[in-house]
N, C-alpha and C positions, 0 to 999 in steps of 0.2 A: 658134874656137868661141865666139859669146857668149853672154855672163854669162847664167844662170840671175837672174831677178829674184825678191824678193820684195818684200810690204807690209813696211817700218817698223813697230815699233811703235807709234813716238811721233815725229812730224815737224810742227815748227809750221809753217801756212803761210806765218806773217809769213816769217821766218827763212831757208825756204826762198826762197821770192820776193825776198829782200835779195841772197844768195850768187848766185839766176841773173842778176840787176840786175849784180853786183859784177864776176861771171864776163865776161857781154856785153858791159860797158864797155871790159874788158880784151881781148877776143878785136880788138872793133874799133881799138882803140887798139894795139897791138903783134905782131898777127899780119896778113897781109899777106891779102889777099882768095884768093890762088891756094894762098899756103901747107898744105899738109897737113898733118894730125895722124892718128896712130893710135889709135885710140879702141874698144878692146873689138875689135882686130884689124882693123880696118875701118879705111883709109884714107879722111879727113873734110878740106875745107878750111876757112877760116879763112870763108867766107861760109855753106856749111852750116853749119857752128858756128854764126855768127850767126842763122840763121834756126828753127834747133832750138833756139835760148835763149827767141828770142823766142814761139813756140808755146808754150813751159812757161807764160811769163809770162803770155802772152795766157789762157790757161785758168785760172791762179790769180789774175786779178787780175777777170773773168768770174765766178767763183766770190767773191769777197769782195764783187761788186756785187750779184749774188744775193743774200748773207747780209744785206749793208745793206738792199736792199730788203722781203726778208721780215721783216725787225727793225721796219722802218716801217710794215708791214701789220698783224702782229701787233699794235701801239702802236695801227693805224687800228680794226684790230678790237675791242680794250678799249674803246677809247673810245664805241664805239657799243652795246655789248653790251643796257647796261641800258634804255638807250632805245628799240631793237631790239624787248626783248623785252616792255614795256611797253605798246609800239603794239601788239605782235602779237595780247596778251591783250586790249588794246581793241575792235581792231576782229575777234577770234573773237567776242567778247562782242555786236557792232553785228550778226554774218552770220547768226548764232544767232536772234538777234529776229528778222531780215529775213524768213527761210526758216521759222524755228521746231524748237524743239531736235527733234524726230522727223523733221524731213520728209528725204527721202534723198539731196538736192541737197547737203546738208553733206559727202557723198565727194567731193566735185567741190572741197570746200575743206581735203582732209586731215581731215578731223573726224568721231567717229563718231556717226552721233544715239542720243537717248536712247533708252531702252526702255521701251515704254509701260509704264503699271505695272498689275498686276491687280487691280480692287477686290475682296476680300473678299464674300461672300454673308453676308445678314443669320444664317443659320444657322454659318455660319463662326467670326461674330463671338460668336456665342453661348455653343458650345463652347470658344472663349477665354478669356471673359469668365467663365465658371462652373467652368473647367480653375483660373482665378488667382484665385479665391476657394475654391475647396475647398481646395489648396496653403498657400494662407496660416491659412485655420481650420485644418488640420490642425498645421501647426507653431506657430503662437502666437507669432510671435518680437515680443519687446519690450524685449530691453535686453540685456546682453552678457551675463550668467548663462543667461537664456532658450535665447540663443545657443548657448549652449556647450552645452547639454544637447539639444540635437536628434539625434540618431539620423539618419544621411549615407543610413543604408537606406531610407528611410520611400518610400514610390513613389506617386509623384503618383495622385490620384485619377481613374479614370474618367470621365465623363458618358455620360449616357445622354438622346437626342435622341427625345421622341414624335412621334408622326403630327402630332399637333397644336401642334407645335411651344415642350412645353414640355419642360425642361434641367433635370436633376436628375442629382447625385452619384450614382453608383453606390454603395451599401456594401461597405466594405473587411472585407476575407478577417478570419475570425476565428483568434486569434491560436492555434498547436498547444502543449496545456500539454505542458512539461519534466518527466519525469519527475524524482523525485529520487535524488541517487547512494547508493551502499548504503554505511548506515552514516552516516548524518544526522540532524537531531535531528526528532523529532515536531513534525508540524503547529502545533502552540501552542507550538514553542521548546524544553518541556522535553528534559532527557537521556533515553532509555529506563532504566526500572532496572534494577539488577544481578543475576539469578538468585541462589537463595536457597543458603548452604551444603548438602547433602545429609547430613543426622541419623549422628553417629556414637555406636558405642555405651558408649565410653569420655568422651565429653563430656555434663557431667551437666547443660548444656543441653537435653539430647532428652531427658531425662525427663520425660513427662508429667507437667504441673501439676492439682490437682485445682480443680475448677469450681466457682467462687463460690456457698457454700450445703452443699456436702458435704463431708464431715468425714472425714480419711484414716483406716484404720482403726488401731487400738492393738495392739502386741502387746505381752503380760502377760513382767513381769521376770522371768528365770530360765527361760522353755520353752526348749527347743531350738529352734534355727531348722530 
């Protein structure tokens, strides 16, 4: 029954092509052309031998002029690369003018033409123009303090376009006052004040004072109260 084959891990091909070199020398030199060999069960002579050495060789050594040559191709291709690519931009650059970056002939060279571009209407330009100066009057910026105190909310202003084609800011929403939280101080800062003690009758603070002018009245020594 023969061998089940598998791939090698790791087989040089110098190495290998040395050993069928070494093999073949020997098969021709000491075994005799009719001679047999058993070989993976298989009765072989000594000229099949020679001619299945040579097949291996022929393919590894087919295989190493491949590698030499794509080694020189690869070397021929570096070489040319930058000059390649040089010309290439040149003359897209020469086909471009010839035809004209739009016109549709440039499929016909890999290339795709430009896209024309849209002008603007004078009213287009207008509302731009009056969009990027209401924007900048609103935030004022002039130095990095300025900066830093802009408010990220603030929303570009409006315009508004007449029949007769004059461009004016819209006026921006007025602002909704905040109420304030309970238990804050009065409009001008101060504290509210404190509610007054309520008159007890053992504090001889709540005794009525008599009133600037009148005279409390005397009671005489010795009456009964």
């Amino acid at each position: 029954m023969p061998t089940m084959l598998t791939q090698p891990k790791s087989v040089a091909p110098a190495k290998l092509e040395a050993d069928l070199q070494d093999m073949d020398a020997g098969v021709l030199k000491d075994i005799p052309a009719k001679t047999s060999l058993t070989i993976d069960g298989s009765a072989i002579t000594g000229t099949q031998i020679d001619t299945k050495l040579k097949g291996y060789l022929t393919t590894i050594q087919a295989a190493d002029a491949a590698k030499q040559q794509y080694l020189a191709a690869v070397t021929a291709r570096r070489a040319i690369t930058a000059e390649a690519r040089a010309f290439y931009l040149q003359l897209k650059k020469a086909v471009t003018v010839l035809f004209g970056a739009q016109s549709p002939q440039l499929d016909d060279f890999g290339l795709a033409p430009a896209k024309a571009k849209t002008a603007k209407t004078s009213g287009q330009n207008a509302v731009s123009l009056a969009k990027r100066q209401a924007t900048r009057a609103a935030r004022g910026v002039k130095g990095k303090k300025q900066k830093a105190a802009i408010n990220p909310n603030v929303v570009t202003p409006s315009v508004v376009v007449s029949p007769d084609g004059t461009v004016q800011a819209a006026p921006a929403p007025a602002a909704t006052p905040t109420a304030a939280p309970a238990g804050s101080a009065t409009p001008n800062g101060a504290a509210p004040a404190a509610a007054a003690p309520a008159p007890s009758g053992n504090n001889p603070a709540s005794t009525p004072q008599a009133s600037a002018g009148t005279s409390a009245p005397v009671v005489p020594a010795g009456s009964g109260s």
